[in-house]
N, C-alpha and C positions, 0 to 999 in steps of 0.2 A: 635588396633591389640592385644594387650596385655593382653585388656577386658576379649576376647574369649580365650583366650592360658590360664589365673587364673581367671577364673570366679567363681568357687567353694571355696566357705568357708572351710577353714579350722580348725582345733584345737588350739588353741592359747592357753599362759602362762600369765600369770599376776604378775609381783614383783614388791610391790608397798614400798616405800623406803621413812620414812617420815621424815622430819629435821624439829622440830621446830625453828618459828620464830624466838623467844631469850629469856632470861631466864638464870637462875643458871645453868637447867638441860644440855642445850645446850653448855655452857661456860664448865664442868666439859666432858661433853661425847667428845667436841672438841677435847681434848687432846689427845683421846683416837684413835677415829676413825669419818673419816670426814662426816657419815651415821650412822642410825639405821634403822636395817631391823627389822620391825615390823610385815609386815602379809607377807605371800605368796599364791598366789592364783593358781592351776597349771589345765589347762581344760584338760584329755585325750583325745588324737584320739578316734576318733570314724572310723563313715565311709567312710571319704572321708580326703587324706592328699595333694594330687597335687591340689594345688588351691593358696588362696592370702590372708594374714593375715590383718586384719583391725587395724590399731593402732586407742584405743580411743581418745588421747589426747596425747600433747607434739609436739618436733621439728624436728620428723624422720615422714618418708613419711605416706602416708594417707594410703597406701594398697604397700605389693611386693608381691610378688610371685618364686614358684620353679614349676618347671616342667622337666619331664624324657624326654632326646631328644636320647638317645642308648634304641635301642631294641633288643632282640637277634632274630635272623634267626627265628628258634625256633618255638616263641613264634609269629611270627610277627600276626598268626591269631587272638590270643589272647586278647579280648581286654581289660584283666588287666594289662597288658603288656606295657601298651602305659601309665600308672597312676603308677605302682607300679616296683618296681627292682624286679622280679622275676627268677630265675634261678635255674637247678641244674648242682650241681658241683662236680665230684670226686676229693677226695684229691691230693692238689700238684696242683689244678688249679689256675689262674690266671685272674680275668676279669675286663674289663674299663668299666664305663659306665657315662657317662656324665651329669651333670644334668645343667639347666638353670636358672641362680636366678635374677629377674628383679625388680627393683624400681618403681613401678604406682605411686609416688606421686610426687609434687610438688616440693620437699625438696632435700637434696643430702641427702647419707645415707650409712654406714657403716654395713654389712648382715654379719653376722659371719656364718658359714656353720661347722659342725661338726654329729658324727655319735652316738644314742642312744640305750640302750635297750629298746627292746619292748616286751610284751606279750600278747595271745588270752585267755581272759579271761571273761566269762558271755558272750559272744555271740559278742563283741568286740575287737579291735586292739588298743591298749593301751601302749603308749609310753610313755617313762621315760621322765624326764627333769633333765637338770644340770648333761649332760654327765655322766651318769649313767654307767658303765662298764658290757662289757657281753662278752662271749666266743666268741661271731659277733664282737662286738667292736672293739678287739684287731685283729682281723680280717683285718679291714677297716684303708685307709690312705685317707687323701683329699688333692687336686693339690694347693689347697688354702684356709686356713683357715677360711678368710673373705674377702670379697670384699669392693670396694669405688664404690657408683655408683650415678652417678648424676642424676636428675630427667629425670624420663622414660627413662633411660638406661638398660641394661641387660649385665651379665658376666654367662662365663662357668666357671663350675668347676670338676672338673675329679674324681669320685670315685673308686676306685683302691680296690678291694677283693683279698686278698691273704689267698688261703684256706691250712691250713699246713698238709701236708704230714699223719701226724700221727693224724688226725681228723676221730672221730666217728662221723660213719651213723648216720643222725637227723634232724628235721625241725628247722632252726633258724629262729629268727626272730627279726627284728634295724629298726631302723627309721634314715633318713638325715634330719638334721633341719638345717632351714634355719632363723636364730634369728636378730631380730633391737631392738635396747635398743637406748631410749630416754627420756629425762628429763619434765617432765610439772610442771606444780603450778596449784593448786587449788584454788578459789576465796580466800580461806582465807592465801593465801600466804604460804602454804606447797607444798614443793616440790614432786613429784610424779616423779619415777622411772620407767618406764615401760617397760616389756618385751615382746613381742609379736614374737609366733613359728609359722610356717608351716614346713609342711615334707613332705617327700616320704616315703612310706614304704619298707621294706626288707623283701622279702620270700624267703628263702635260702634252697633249700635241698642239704642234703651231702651224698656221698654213691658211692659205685661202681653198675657200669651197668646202665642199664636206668633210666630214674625218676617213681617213685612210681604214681600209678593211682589215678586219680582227681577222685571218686565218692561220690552222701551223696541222702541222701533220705527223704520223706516227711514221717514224720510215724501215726502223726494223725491230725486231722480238728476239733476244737471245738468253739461253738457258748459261746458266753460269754456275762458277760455286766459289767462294771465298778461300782466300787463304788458308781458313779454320776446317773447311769444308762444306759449308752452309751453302744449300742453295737460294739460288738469285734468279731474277729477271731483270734483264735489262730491256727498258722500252725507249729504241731515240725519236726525241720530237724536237721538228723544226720549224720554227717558228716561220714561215710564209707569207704573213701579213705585214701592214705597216706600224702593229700596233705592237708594247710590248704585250704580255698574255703572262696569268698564273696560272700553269694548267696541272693539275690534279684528277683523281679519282680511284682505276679500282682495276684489280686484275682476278679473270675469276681463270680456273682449270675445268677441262670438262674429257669426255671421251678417253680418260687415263688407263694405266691398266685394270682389265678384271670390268671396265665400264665406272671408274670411278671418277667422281669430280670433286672440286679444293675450293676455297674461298667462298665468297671475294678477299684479298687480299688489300690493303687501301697502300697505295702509293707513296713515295714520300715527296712529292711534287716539284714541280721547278718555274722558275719566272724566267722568259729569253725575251732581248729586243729583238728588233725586227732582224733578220737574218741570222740570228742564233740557233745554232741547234745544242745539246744535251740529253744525255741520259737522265729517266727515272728510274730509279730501283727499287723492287719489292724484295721484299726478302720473305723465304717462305719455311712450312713446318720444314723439323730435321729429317720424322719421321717419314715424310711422302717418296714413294717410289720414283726412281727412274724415268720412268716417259716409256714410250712418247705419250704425248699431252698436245689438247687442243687448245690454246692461250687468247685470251681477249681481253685486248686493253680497251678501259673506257675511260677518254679523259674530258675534261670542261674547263675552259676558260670564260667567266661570265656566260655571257648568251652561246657559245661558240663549244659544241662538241664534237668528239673526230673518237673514232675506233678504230682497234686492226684486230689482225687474228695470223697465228701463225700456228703451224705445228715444232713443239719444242721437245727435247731431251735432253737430260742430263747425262753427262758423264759420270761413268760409280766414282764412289768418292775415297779419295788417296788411303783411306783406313783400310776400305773392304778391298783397295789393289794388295796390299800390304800381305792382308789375309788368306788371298789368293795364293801369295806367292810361300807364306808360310807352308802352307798344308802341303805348292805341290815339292818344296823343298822336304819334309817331311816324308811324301811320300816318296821320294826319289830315295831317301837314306831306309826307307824299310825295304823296297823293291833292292837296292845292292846288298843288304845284311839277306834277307833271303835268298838270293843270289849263292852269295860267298857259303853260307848255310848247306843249300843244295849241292854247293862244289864238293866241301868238306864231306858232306855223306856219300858222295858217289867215291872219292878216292877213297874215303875210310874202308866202304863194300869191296872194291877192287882189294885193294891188304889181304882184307880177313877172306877171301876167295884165292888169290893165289898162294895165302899160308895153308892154305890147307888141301888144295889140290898136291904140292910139295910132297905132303905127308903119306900119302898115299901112293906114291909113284915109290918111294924109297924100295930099296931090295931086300930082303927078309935076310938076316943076318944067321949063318950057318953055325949050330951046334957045336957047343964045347965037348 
């Protein structure tokens, strides 16, 4: 059941927490503090946060999960709605919304639940770690800090938004993480601290009157190729509304050579706030020819879809310039060896024609 409810990967945290063996070093830092934090490793959200954290190692469960069970009225057609807290809100509003935090593993397990900042930044949704404070934060209260849950069990936890009165129009934007910290050891007997996040996201607008318009738009279609040589598309979309937007979907080929057509190709998508723009990129087979090609992006944000259509072509790719230039170097060195060839035969002929005209001209040599 559970499988299907957090099947989606998440963005996870990594605090790795090492205690040597034994030693002076160990005896002298004892006294001090019963740890040393040496690295931290922290993953941002990207694009997907309702899903199931993987613990790599240690004695907390193998995978949990959070997921949104309140939707608003609203939004119900929405189907960011049903993954992420979405809302607008005039000040002095009030709202609950519930979220579910489950244990998939084997273990029993301690899920601390708390609220972050977050930001849209390069074409992603990027949340803080280690309760990060923001204008949202202070915002947000939770029904219960952390949960006890025994193996495959599941608890509610209530998130309570209190928007105050005297709050300026604006997009916020928090993450709810749902955190397990567990202990491992390493083959050589260091202990490992591990902390592993999954969240929800928060998209919060603030303001009197209705909510600001969801729109954004495709502005150009470019054929590319990678460093390696791999061809690309690049599609930029900008965001045009007052909302931010997850926009996704699918790039097909059609009209190519010969009458061939490619895909769909699925995107790797991007979230902008309002006035953002970014690239999406597909990346397509190695095998596909040249162009030109007839390109059609299709993309979705919730209720909100936008196309374009360009015509594209690649440039050949740095191997087959290479290629080119081998063969016509090649054939420039057989073109001069035949050359020099043909020179060699004509002077040789000339030789063997005036030795022997010579011979013939001589005067016949008078009798002894």
């Amino acid at each position: 059941m559970y499988q299907s409810l957090f099947s989606t990967l998440a963005g996870s945290a990594l605090l790795r927490v090492l205690i040597s063996r034994g030693g002076i070093m160990r005896r002298i830092l004892g006294a001090f503090m019963p740890v040393l934090v040496l690295t931290v490793a922290a993953a941002a959200l990207t694009t997907a946060f309702a899903g199931s954290a993987q613990a790599t190692s240690g004695a907390g469960p193998e995978r949990f999960g959070i997921r949104l069970v309140d939707i608003p009225v609203a939004e119900a057609k929405n189907p960011r709605a049903f993954r992420y807290i979405i809302d607008y809100l005039n000040p002095g509003t009030t709202i609950h919304r519930r979220v579910q935090i489950a244990n998939l593993g084997a273990s029993a397990a301690r899920i601390s639940v708390y609220p972050d900042a977050a930001v849209i930044r390069g074409g992603y949704f990027i949340g803080d770690v280690g309760e990060t404070p923001s204008e949202l934060t202070t915002w947000i209260t939770l029904s219960r800090p952390s949960v006890p849950l025994a193996p495959n069990a599941r608890a509610m936890v209530t998130v309570t938004i209190r928007v105050p009165r005297a709050a300026s129009p604006g997009n916020l934007y928090g993450v709810i993480w749902a955190q397990e910290t567990s202990l491992g050891k390493t083959g050589t007997g260091i202990n490992v601290l591990e902390v592993n996040r999954v969240g929800i996201r928060i998209y919060l607008s603030v303001g009197p009157g209705g909510p600001p318009p969801v729109n954004f738009g495709i502005t150009s279609i470019t054929a590319t190729r990678s460093a390696s040589g791999q061809m690309q598309v690049l599609a930029q979309v900008h965001n045009t509304g007052g909302q931010a937007i997850d926009a996704s979907g699918y790039l097909k080929l059609t009209d190519g050579p010969g009458g061939l057509s490619a895909g769909p190709y699925p995107e790797t998508g991007v979230t902008l706030a309002p006035g953002q723009s970014e690239p999406i990129k597909v990346v397509l087979d190695k095998q596909l020819p040249n162009g030109p090609w007839r390109a059609l992006i299709e993309l979705t944000s919730g209720l909100t879809q936008r196309s374009a259509e360009a015509t594209i072509e690649f440039s050949p790719a740095a191997g087959a310039n290479h290629g080119y230039l081998i063969m016509a170097v090649i054939l420039l060195i057989v073109l001069v060896l035949l050359a020099a060839l043909a020179v060699w035969l004509i002077r040789r002929n000339r030789r063997s024609s005036a030795a022997t005209g010579r011979s013939e001209l001589m005067p016949a040599q008078p009798g002894r």
